[in-house]
LUMBA-494868 format. One record per residue (C-alpha): residue in three letters; x, y, z. Coordinates in steps of 0.02 Angstrom, whole numbers, padded with zeros to 5 digits, always signed. Layout:
AlaXYZ...
END
This chain:
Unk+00566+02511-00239Unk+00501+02341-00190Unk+00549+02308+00028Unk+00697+02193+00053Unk+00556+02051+00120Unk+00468+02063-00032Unk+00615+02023-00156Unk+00675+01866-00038Unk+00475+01787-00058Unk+00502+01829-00254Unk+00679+01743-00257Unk+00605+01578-00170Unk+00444+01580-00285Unk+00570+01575-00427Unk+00676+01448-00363Unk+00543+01322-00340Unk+00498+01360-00520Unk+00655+01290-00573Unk+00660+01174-00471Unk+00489+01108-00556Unk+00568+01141-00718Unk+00724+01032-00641Unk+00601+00887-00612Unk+00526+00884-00785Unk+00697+00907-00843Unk+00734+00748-00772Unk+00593+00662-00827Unk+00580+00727-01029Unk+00779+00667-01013Unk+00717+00511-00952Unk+00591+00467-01099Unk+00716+00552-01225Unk+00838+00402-01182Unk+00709+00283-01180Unk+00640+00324-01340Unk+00794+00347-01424Unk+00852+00175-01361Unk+00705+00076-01429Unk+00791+00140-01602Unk+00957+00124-01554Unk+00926-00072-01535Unk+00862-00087-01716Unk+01007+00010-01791Unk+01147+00104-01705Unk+01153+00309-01723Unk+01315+00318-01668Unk+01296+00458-01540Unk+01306+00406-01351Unk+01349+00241-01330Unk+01415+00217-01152Unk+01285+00290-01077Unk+01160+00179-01205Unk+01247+00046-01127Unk+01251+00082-00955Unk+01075+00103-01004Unk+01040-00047-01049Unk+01124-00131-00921Unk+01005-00050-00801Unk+00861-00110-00886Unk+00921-00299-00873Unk+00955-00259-00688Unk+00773-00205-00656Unk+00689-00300-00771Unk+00766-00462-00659Unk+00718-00362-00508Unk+00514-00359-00580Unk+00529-00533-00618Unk+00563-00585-00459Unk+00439-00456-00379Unk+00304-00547-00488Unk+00332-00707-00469Unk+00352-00701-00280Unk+00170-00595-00301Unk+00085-00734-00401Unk+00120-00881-00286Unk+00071-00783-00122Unk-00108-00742-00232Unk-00102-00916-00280Unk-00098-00965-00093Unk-00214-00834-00049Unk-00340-00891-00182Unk-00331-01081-00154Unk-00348-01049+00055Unk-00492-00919-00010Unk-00587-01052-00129Unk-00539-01213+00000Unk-00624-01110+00136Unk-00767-01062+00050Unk-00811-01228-00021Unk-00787-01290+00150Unk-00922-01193+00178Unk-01024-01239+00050Unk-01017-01417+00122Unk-01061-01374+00286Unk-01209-01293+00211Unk-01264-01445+00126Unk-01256-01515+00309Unk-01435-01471+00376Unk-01530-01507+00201Unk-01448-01683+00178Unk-01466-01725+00367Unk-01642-01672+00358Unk-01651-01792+00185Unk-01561-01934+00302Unk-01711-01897+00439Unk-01840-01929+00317Unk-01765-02066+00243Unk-01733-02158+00423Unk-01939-02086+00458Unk-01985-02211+00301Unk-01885-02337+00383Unk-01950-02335+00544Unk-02130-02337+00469Unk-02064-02493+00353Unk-02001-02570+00496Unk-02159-02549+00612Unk-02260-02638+00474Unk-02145-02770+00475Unk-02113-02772+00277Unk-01915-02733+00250Unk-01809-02849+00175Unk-01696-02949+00293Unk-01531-02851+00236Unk-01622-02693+00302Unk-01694-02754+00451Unk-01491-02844+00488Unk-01450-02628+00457Unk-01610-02542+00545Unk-01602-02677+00718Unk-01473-02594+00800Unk-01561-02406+00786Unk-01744-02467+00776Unk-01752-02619+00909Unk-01739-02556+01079Unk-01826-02400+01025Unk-01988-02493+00939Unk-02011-02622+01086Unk-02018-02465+01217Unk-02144-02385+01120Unk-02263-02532+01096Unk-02247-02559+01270Unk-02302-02389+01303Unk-02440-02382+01178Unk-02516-02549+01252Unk-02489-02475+01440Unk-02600-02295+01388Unk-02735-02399+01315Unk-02752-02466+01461Unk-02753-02318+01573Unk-02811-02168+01484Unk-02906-02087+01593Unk-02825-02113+01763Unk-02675-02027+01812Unk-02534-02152+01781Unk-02615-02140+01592Unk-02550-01953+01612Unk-02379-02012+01658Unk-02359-02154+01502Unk-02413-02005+01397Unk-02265-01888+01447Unk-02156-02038+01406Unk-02224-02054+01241Unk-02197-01894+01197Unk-02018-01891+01270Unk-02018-02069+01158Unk-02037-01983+01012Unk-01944-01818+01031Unk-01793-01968+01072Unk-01822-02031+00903Unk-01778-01878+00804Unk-01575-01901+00792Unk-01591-02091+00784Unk-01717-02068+00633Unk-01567-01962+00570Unk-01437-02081+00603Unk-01520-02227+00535Unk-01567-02131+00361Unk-01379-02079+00354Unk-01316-02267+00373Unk-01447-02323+00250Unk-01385-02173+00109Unk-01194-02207+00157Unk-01246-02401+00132Unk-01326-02382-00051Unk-01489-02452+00027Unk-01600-02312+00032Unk-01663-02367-00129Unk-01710-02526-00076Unk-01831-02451+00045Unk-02055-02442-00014Unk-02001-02260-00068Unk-02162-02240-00201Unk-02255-02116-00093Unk-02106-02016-00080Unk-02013-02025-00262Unk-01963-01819-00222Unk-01842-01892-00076Unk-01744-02003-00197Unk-01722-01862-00324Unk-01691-01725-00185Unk-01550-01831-00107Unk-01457-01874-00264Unk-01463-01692-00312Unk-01378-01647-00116Unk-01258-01788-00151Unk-01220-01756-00338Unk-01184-01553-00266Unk-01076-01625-00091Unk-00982-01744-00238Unk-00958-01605-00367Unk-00870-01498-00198Unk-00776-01623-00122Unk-00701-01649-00324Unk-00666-01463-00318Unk-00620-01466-00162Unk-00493-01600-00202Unk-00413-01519-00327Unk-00397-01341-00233Unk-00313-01450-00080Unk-00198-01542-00221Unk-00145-01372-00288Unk-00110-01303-00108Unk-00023-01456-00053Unk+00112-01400-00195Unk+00118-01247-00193Unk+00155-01282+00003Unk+00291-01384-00068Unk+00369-01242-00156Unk+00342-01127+00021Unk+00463-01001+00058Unk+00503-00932+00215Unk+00389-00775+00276Unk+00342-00744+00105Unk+00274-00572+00134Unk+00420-00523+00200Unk+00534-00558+00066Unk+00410-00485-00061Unk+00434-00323+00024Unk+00616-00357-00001Unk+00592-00387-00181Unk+00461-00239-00202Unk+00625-00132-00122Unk+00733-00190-00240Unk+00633-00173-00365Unk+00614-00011-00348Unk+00795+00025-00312Unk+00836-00065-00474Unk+00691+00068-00557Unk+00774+00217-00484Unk+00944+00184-00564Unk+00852+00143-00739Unk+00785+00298-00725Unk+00946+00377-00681Unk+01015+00293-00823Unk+00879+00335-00932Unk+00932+00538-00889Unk+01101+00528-00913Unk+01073+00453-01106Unk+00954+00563-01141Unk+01064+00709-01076Unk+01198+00661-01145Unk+01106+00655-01310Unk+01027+00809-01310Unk+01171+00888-01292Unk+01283+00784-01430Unk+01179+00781-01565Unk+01197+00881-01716Unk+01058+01040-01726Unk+01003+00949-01902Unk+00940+00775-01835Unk+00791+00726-01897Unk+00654+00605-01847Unk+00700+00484-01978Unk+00845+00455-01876Unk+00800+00477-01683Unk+00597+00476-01723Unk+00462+00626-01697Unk+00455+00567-01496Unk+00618+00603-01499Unk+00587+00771-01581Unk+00478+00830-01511Unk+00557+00812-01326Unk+00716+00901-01392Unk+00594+01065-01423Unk+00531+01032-01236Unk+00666+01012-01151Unk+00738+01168-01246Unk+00580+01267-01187Unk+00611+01222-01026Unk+00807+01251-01006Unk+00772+01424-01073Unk+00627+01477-00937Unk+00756+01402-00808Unk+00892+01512-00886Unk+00759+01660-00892Unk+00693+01617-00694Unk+00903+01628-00657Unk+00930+01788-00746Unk+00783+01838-00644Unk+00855+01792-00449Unk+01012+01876-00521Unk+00912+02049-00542Unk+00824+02025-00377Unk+00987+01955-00279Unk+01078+02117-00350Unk+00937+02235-00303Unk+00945+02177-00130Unk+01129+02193-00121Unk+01109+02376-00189Unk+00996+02402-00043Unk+01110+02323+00076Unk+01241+02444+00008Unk+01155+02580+00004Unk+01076+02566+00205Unk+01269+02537+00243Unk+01304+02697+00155Unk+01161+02775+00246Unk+01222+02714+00401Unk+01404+02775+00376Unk+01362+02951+00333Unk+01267+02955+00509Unk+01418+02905+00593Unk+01509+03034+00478Unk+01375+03163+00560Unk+01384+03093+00725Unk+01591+03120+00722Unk+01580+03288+00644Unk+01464+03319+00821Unk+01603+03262+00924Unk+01722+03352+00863Unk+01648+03526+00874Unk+01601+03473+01055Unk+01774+03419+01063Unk+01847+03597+00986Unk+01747+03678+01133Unk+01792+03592+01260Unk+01986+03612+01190Unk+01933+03803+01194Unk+01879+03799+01349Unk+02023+03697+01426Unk+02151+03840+01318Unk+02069+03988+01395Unk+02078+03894+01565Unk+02267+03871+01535Unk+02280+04078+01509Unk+02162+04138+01655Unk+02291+04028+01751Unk+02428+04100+01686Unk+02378+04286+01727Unk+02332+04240+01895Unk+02514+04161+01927Unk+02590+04320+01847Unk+02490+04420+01972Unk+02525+04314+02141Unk+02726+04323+02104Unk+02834+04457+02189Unk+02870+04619+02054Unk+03064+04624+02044Unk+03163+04797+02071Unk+03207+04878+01929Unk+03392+04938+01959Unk+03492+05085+01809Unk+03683+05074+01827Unk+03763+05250+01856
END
């Protein structure tokens, strides 16, 4: 015979077996309604109809619930994708920073040249003054001053300011080429020798155009969908995603009940013509599994009545020792009742024997 312990551990095993059973219960229910009800909206089978309604009104429920959950989705991507693509053509612009600057230094390098040999045109040289002037006239002054003392020590000195002349010139070489492109009139500059710059600069500014389009239009899009904000977006999708799933929960529910209520309604002789072979073919599944759950409960009735035949029969064990244990006391009991009775009769004698004897007196 199998220990008390043992049958409890068999007893839970089963019960979470139908409980699994239960679940897929539930769930073959589930598609049974829903499969059913696809038919049921073409032509009516006549079997169920509150629940297919209840049904169905379930289904509008959640199906507002989704679209609600979706749209609020979209327009948080669509603000997540415009910030993305904004920020990375930002980017993209600030890359074109260094190559187009270093375009702009070239450019203003020409210029300077041009405007050393004295052969710009007057609108240039009415541009260039302001960057070039000051700049040019120190340097000439410098260059005549070390030709005159290049060997002695003050020759040393102009030198360093040269070369702190030039290094000065850099980011006004850069400025001037950017005023010049910004101005149209960096074709107008004796570019010949350098035909690469003109086609290397349009290509920068063709790309930095072609962004700043893009970029346009990503900003546009942003600005109105900005428009359209809504307050802490995230949070209310959350809400939505809540309710959503609420509103799926009770479809589902829904779902069950219909196909329950179907299963158990409809005649044995159905066919698929009427319901479909889905349909079918859940019926048979759901009928395998309501019999192992009816088998698995047969089952935890044997076990539950085995353990209460061992619970009856330690009780009975346990009575028939107390049954033994009385039968003990009273033979103890019997003695010492014995005892107590011969007690009483020693007693006696001994009073019989302490008491005077009485004369025995005969009348004439």
């Amino acid at each position: 015979m199998f220990s008390m312990g043992t049958l409890h551990v068999d007893i839970q095993q089963k019960q979470k077996e139908i409980e699994q059973h239960q679940g897929d219960l539930f769930s073959l229910y589930a598609d049974l309604g829903r499969s059913v009800a696809l038919i049921e909206q073409i032509a009516s089978i006549g079997f169920a109809t509150g629940t297919y309604e209840a049904l169905c009104k379930q289904m509008a429920l959640y199906e507002e619930a989704k679209h609600e959950h979706d749209q609020l989705t979209l327009y948080i991507q669509q603000i997540e994708d415009r910030s993305r693509a904004i920020k990375e053509i930002e980017a993209d612009i600030r890359c074109l920073h260094k190559p187009y600057k270093q375009l702009c230094a070239q450019i203003g390098a020409i210029a300077y040249e041009a405007y050393g040999s004295q052969i710009l045109a007057d609108h240039l040289l009415q541009v260039l003054n302001p960057f070039f002037e000051d700049h040019h006239k120190r340097t000439r002054i410098l260059e005549e001053r070390m030709e005159k003392s290049r060997s002695s020590l003050l020759g040393k000195l102009i030198q360093m300011q040269l070369e702190h002349s030039r290094k000065s010139l850099l980011p006004i070489l850069a400025k001037a080429g950017s005023t010049l492109v910004e101005l149209g009139l960096d074709a107008d500059l004796p570019l010949s020798r350098s035909s690469h710059l003109t086609d290397d600069l349009a290509s920068v500014k063709r790309r930095k155009e072609e962004l700043k389009s893009e970029l346009e239009l990503h900003q546009s899009a942003m600005a109105k969908l900005q428009s359209e904000e809504l307050s802490s977006p995230k949070a209310r999708l959350e809400q939505r995603l809540q309710a959503m799933k609420a509103a799926q929960k009770a479809c589902d529910k829904a779902a069950m009940a219909y196909g329950k209520e179907l299963y158990d309604t409809l005649p044995e002789d159905i066919n698929a013509e009427t319901i479909g072979h889905k349909a079918i073919l859940l019926m048979d599944q759901i009928t395998l599994h309501q019999s192992r759950v009816r088998m698995l409960q047969k089952d935890i009735l044997d076990l539950q009545n085995m353990i209460k035949v061992q619970e009856l029969e330690a009780q009975i064990e346990l009575e028939k020792q107390k049954i033994a244990l009385l039968h003990l006391q009273i033979e103890t009991l019997n003695r010492q009742i014995s005892q107590v009775n011969n007690s009483i009769e020693t007693k006696k004698e001994q009073v019989l024997t302490l008491l005077p004897k009485q004369d025995v007196r005969t009348d004439g």
